[in-house]
PDB file with SEQRES, HELIX, SHEET and CRYST1 records, atoms N, CA, C and O in Angstrom:
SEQRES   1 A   70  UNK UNK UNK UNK UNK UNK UNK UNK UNK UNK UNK UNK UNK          
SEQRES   2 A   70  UNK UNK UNK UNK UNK UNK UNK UNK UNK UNK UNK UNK UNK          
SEQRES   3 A   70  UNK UNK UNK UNK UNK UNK UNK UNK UNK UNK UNK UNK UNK          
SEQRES   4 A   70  UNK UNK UNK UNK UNK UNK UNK UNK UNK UNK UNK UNK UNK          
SEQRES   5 A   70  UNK UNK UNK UNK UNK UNK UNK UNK UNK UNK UNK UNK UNK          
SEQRES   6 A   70  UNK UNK UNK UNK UNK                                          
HELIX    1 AA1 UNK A   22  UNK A   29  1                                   8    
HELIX    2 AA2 UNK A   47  UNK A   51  5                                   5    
SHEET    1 AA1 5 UNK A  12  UNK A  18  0                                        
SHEET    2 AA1 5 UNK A   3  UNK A   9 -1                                        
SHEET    3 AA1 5 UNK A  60  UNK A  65  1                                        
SHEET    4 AA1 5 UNK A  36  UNK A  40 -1                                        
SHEET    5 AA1 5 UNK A  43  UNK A  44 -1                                        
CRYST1    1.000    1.000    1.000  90.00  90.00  90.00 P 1           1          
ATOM      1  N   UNK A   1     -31.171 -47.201  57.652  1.00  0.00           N  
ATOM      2  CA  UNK A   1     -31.999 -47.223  58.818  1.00  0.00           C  
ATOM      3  C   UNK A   1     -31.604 -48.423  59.679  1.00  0.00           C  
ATOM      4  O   UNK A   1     -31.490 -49.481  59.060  1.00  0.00           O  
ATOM      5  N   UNK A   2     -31.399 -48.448  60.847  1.00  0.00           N  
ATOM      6  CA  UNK A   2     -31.636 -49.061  61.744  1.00  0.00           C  
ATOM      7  C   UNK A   2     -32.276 -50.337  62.254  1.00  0.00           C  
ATOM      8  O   UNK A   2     -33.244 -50.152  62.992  1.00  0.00           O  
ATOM      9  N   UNK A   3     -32.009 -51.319  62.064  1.00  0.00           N  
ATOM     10  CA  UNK A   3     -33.270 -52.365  63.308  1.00  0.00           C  
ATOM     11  C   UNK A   3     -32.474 -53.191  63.890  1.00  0.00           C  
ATOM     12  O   UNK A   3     -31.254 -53.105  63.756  1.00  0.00           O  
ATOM     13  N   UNK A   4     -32.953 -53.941  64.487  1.00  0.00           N  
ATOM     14  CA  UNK A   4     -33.175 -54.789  65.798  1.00  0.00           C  
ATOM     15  C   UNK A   4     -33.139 -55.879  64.552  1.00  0.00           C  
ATOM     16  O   UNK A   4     -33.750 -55.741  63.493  1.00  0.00           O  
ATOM     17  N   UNK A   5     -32.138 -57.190  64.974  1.00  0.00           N  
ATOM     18  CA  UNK A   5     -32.430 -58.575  64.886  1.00  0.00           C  
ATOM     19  C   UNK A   5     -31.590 -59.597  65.437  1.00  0.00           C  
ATOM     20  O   UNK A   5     -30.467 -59.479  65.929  1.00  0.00           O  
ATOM     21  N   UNK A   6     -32.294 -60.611  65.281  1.00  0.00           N  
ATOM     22  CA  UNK A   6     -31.620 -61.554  66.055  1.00  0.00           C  
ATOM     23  C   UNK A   6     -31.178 -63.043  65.129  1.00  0.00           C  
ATOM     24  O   UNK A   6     -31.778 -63.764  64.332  1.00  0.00           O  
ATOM     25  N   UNK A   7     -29.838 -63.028  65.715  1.00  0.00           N  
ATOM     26  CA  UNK A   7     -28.698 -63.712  65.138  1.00  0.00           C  
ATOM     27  C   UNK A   7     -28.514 -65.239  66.154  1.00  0.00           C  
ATOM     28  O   UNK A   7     -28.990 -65.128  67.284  1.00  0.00           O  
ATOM     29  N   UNK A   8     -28.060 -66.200  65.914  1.00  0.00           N  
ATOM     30  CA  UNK A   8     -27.988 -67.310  66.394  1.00  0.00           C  
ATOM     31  C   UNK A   8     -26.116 -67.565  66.219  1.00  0.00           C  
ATOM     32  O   UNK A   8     -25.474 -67.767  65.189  1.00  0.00           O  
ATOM     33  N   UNK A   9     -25.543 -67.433  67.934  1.00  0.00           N  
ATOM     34  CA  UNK A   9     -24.582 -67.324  67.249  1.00  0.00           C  
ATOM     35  C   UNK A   9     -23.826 -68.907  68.547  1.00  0.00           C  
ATOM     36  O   UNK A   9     -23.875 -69.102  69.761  1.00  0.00           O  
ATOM     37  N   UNK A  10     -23.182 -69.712  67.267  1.00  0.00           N  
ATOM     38  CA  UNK A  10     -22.590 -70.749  67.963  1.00  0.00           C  
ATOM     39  C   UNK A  10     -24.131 -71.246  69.054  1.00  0.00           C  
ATOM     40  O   UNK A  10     -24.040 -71.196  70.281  1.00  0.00           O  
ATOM     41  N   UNK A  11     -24.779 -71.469  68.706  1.00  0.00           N  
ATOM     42  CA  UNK A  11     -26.316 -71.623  69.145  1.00  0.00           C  
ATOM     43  C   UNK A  11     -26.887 -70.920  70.245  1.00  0.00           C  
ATOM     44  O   UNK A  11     -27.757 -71.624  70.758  1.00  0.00           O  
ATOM     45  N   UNK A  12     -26.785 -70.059  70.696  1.00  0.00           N  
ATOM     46  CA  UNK A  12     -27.147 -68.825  71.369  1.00  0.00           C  
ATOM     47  C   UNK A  12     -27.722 -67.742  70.479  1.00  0.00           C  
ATOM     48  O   UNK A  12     -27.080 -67.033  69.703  1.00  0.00           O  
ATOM     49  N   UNK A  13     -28.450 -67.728  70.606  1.00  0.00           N  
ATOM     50  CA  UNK A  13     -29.128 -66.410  70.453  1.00  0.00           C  
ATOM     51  C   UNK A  13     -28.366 -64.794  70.802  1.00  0.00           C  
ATOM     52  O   UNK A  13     -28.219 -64.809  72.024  1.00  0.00           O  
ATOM     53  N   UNK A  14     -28.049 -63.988  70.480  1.00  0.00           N  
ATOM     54  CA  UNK A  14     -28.260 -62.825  70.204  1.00  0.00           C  
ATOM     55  C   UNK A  14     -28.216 -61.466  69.542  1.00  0.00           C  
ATOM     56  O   UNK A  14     -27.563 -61.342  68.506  1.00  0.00           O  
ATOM     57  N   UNK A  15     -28.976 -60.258  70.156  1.00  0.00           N  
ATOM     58  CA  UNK A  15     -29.464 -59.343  69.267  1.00  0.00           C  
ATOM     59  C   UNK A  15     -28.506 -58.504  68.754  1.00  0.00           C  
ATOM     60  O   UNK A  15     -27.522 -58.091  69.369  1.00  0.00           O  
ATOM     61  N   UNK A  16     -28.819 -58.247  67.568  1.00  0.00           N  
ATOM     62  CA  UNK A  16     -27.494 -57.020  66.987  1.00  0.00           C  
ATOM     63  C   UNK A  16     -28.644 -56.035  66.356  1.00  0.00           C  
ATOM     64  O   UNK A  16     -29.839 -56.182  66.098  1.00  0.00           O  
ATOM     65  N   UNK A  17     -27.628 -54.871  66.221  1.00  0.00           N  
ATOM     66  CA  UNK A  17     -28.578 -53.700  65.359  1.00  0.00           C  
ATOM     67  C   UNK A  17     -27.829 -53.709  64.322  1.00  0.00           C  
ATOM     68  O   UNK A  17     -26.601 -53.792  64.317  1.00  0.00           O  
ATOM     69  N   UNK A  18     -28.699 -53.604  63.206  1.00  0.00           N  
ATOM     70  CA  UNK A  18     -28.385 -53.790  61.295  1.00  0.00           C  
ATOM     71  C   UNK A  18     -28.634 -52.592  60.603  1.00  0.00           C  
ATOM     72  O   UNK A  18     -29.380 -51.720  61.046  1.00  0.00           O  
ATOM     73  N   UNK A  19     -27.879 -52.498  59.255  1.00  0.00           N  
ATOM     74  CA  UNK A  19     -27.640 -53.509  59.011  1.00  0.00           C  
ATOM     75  C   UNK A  19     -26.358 -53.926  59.818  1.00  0.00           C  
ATOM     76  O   UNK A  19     -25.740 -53.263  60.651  1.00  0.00           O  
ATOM     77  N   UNK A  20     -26.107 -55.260  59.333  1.00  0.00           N  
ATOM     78  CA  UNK A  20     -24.021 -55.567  60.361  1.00  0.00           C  
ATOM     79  C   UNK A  20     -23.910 -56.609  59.199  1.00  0.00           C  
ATOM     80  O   UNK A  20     -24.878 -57.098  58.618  1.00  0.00           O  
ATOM     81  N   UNK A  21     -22.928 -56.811  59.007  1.00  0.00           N  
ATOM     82  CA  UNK A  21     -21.777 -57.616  58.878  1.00  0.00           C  
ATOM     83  C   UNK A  21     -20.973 -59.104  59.675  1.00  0.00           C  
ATOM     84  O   UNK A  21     -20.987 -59.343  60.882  1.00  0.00           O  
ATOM     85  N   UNK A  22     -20.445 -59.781  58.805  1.00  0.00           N  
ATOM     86  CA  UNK A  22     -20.192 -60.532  59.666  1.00  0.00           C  
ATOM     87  C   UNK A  22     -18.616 -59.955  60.904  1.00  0.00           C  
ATOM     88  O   UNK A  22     -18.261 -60.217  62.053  1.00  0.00           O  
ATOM     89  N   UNK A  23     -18.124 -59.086  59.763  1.00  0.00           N  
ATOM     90  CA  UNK A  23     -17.258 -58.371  60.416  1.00  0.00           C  
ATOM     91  C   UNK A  23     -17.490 -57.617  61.679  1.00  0.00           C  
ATOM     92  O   UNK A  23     -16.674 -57.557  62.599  1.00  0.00           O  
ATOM     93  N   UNK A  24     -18.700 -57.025  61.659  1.00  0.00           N  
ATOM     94  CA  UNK A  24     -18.722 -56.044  62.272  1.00  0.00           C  
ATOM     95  C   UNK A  24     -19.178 -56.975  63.947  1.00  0.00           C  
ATOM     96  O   UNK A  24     -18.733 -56.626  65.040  1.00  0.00           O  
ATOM     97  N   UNK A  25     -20.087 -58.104  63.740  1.00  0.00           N  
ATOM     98  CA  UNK A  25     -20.557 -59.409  64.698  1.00  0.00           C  
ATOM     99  C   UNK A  25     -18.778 -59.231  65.120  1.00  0.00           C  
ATOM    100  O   UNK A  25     -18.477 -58.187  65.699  1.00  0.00           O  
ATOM    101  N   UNK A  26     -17.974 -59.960  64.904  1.00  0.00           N  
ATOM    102  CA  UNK A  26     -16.762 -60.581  64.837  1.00  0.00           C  
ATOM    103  C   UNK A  26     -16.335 -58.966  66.207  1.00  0.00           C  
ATOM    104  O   UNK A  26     -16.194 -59.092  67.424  1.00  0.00           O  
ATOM    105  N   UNK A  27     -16.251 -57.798  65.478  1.00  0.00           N  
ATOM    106  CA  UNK A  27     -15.518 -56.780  65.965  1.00  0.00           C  
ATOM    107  C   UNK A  27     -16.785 -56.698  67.423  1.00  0.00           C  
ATOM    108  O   UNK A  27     -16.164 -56.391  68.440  1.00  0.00           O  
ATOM    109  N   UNK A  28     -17.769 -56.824  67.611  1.00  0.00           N  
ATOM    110  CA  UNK A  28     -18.724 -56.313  68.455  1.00  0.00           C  
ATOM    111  C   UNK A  28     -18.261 -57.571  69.455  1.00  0.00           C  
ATOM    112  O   UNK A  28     -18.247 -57.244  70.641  1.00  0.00           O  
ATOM    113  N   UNK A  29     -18.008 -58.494  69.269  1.00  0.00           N  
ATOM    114  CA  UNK A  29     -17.388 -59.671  70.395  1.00  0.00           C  
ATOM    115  C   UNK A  29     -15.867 -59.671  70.715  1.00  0.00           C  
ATOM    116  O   UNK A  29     -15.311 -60.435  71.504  1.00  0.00           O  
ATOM    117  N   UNK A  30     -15.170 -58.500  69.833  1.00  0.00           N  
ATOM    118  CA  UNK A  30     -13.911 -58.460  70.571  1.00  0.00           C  
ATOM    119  C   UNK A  30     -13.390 -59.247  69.974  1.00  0.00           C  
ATOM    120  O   UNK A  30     -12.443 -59.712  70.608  1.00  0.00           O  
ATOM    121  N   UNK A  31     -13.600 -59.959  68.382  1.00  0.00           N  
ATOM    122  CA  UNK A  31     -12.903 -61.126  67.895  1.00  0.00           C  
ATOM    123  C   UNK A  31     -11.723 -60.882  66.894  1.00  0.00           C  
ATOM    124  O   UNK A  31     -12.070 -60.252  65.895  1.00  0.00           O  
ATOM    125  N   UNK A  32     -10.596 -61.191  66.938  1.00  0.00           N  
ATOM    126  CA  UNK A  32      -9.628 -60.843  65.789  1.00  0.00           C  
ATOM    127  C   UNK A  32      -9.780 -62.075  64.485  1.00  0.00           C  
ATOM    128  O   UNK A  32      -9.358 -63.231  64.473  1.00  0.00           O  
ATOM    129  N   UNK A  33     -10.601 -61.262  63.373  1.00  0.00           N  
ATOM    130  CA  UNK A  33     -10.994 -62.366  62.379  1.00  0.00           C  
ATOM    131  C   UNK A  33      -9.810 -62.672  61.905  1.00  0.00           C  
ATOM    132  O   UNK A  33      -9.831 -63.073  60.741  1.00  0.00           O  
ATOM    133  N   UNK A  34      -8.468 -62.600  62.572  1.00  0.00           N  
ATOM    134  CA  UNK A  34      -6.876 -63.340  61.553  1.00  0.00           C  
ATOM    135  C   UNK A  34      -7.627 -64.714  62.215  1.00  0.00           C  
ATOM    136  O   UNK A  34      -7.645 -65.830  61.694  1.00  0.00           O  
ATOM    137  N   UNK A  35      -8.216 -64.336  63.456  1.00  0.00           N  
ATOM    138  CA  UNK A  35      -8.233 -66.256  64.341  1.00  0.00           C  
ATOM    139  C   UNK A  35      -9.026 -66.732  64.526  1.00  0.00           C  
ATOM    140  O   UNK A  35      -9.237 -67.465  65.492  1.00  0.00           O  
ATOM    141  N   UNK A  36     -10.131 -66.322  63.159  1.00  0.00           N  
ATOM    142  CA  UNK A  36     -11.640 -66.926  63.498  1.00  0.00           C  
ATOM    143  C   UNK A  36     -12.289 -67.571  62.460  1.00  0.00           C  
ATOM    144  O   UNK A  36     -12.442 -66.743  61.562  1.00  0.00           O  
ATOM    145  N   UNK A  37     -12.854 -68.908  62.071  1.00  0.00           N  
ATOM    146  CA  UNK A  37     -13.270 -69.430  60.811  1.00  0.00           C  
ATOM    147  C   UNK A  37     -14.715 -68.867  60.910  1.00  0.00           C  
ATOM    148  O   UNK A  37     -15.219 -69.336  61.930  1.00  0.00           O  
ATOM    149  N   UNK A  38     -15.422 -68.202  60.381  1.00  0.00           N  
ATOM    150  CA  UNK A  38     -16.555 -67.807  60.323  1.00  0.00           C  
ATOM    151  C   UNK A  38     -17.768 -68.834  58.902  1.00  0.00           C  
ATOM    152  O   UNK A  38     -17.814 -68.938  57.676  1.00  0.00           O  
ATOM    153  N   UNK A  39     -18.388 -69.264  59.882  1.00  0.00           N  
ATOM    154  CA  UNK A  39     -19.836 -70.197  58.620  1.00  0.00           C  
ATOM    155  C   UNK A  39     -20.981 -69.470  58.748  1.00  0.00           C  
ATOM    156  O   UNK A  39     -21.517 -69.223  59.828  1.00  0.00           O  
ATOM    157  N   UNK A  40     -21.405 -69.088  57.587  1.00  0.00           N  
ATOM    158  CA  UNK A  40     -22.785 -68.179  57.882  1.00  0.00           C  
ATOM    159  C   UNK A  40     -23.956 -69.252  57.178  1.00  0.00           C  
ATOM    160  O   UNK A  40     -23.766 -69.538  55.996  1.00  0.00           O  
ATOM    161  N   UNK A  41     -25.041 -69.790  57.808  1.00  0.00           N  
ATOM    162  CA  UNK A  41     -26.052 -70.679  57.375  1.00  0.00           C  
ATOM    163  C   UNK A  41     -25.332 -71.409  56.352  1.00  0.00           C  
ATOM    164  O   UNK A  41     -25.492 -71.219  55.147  1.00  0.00           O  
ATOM    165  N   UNK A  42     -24.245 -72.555  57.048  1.00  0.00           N  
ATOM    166  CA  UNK A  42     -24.000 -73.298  56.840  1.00  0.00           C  
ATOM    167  C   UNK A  42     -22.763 -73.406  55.085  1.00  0.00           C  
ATOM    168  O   UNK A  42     -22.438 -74.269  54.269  1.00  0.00           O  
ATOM    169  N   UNK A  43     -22.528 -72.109  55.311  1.00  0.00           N  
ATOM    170  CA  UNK A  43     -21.402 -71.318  54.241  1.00  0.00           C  
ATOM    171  C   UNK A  43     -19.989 -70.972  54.751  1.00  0.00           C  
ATOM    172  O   UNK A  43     -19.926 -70.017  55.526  1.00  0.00           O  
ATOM    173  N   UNK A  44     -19.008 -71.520  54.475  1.00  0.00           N  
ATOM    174  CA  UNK A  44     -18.209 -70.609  55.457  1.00  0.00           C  
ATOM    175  C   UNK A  44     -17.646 -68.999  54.427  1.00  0.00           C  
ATOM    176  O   UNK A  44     -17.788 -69.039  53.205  1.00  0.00           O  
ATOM    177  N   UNK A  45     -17.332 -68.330  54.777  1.00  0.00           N  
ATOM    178  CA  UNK A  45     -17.631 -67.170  54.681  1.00  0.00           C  
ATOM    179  C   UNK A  45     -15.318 -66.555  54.559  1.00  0.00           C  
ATOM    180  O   UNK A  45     -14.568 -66.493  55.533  1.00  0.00           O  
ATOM    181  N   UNK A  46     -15.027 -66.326  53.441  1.00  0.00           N  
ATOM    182  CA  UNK A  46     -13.618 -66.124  53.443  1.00  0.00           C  
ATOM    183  C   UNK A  46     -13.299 -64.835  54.025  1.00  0.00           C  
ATOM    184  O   UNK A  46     -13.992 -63.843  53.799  1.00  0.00           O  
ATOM    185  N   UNK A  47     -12.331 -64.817  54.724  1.00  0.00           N  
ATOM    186  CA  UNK A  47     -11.438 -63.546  55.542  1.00  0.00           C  
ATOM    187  C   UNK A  47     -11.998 -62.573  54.412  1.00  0.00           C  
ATOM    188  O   UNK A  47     -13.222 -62.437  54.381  1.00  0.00           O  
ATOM    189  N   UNK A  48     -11.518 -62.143  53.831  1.00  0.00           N  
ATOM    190  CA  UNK A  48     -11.407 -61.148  52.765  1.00  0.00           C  
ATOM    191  C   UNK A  48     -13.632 -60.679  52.482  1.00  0.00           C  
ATOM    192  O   UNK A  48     -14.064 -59.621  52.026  1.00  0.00           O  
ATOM    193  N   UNK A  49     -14.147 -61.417  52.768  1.00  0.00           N  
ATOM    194  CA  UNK A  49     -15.290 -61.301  52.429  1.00  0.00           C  
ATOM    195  C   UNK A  49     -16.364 -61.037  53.265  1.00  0.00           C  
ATOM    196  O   UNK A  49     -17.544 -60.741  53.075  1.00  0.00           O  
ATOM    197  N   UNK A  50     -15.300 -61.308  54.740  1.00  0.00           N  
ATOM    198  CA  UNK A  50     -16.512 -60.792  55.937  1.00  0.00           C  
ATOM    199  C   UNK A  50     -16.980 -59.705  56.449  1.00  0.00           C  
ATOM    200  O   UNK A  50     -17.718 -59.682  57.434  1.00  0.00           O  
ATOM    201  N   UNK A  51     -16.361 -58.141  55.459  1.00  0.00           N  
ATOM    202  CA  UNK A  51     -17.288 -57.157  55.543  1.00  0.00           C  
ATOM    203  C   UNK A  51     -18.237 -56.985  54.544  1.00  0.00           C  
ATOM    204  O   UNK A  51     -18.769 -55.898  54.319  1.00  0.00           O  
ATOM    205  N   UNK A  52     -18.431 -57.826  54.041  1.00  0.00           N  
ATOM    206  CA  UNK A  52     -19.469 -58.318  52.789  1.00  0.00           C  
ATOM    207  C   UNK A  52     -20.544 -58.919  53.072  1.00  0.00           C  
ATOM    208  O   UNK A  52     -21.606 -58.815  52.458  1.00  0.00           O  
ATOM    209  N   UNK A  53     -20.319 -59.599  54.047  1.00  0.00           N  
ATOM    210  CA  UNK A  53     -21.422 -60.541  54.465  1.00  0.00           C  
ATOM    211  C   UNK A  53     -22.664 -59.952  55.414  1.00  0.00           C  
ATOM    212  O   UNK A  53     -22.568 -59.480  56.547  1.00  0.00           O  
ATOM    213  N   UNK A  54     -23.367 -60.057  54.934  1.00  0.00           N  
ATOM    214  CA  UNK A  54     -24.671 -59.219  55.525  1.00  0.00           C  
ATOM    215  C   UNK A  54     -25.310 -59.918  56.149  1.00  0.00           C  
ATOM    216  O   UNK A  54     -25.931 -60.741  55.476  1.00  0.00           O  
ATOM    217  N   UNK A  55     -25.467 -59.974  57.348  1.00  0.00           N  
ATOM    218  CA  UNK A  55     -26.802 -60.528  58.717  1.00  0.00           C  
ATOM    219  C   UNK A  55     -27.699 -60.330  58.012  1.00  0.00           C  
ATOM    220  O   UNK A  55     -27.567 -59.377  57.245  1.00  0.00           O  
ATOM    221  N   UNK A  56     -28.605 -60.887  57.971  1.00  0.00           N  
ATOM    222  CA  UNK A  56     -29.978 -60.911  58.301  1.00  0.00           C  
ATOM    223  C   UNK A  56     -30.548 -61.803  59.893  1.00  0.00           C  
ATOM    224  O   UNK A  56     -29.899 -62.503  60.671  1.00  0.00           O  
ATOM    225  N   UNK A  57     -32.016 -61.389  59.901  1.00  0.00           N  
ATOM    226  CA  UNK A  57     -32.989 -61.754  60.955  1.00  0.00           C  
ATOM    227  C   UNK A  57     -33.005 -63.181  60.553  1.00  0.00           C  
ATOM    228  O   UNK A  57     -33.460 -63.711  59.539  1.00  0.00           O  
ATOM    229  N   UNK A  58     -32.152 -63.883  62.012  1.00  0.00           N  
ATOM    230  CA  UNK A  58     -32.395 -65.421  62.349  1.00  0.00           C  
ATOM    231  C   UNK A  58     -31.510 -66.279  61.898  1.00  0.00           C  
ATOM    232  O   UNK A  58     -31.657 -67.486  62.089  1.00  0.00           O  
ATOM    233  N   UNK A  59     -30.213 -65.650  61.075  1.00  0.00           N  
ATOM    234  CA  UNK A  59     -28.972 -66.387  60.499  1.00  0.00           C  
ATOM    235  C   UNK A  59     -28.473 -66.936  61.588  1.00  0.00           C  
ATOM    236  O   UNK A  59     -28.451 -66.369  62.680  1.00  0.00           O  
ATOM    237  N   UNK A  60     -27.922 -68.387  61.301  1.00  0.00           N  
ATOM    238  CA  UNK A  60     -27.455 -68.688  62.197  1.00  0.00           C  
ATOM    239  C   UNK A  60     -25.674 -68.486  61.551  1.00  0.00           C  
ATOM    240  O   UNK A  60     -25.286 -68.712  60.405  1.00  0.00           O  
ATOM    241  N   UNK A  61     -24.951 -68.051  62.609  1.00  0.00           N  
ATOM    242  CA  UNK A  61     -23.460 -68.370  62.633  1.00  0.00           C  
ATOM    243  C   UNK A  61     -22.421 -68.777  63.399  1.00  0.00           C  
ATOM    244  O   UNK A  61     -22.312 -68.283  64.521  1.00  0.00           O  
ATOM    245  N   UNK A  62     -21.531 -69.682  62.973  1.00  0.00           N  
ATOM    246  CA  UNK A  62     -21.104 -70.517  63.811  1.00  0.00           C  
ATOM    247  C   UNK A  62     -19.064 -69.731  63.309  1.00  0.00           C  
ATOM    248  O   UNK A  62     -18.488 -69.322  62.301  1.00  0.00           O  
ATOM    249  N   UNK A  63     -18.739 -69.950  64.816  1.00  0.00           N  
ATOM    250  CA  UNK A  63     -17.383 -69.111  65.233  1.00  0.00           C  
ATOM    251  C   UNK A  63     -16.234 -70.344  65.719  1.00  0.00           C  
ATOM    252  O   UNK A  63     -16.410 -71.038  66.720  1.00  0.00           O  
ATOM    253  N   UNK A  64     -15.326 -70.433  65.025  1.00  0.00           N  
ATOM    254  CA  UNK A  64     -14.482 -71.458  65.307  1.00  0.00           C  
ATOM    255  C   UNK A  64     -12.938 -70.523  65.737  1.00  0.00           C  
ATOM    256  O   UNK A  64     -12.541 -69.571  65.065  1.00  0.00           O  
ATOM    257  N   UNK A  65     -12.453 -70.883  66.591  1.00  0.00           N  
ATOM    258  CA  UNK A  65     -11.166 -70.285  66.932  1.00  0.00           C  
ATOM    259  C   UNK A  65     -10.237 -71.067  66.342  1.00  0.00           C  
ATOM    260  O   UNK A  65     -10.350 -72.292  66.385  1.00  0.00           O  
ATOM    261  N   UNK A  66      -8.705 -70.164  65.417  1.00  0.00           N  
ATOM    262  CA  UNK A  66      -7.777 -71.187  65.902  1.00  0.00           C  
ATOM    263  C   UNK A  66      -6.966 -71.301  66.790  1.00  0.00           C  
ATOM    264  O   UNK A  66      -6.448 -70.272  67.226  1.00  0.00           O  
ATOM    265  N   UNK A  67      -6.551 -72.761  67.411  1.00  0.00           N  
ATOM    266  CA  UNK A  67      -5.320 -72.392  68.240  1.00  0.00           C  
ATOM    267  C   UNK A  67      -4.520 -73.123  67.679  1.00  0.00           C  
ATOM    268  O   UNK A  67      -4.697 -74.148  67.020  1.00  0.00           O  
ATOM    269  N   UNK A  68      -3.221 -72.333  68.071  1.00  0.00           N  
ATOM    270  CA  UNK A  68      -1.604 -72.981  67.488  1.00  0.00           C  
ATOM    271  C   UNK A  68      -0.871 -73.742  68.872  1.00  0.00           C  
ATOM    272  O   UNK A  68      -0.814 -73.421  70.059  1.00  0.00           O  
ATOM    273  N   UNK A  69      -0.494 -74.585  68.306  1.00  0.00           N  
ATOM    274  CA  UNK A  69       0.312 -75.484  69.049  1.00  0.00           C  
ATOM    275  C   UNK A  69       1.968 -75.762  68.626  1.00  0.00           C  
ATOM    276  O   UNK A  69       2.561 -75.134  67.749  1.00  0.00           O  
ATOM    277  N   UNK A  70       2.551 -76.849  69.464  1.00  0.00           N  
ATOM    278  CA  UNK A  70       3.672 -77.220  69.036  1.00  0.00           C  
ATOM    279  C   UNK A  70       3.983 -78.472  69.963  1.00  0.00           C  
ATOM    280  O   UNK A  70       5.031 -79.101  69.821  1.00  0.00           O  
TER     281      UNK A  70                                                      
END                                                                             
């Protein structure tokens, strides 16, 4: 079933419909998780494990990009 909740993301607020994933957050922003460190309430959360990771109402998660240099 379906609901409504709200996610805190990089300190913004907003709503997703659940259940989701952190993957699925990641894919709904257009994000390629090869280039994204994902922390879920203060966890960081491994590549391999972020269609595992289950939202809940009021998680906060924080989205780090990498960039490559030279």
């Amino acid at each position: 079933m379906s609901k409504s909740m709200t996610v805190v993301v990089n300190g913004e607020k907003r709503e997703l419909t659940g259940p989701a994933t952190a993957l699925d957050l990641l894919e709904s922003l257009e994000l390629d998780p090869r280039a994204i460190a994902v922390e879920l309430n203060e966890k960081i959360v491994r590549r391999a494990f972020l269609g595992e990771a289950l939202l809940s109402d009021g998680d906060r998660i924080e989205l780090v990009h990498f960039v490559g240099g030279g």
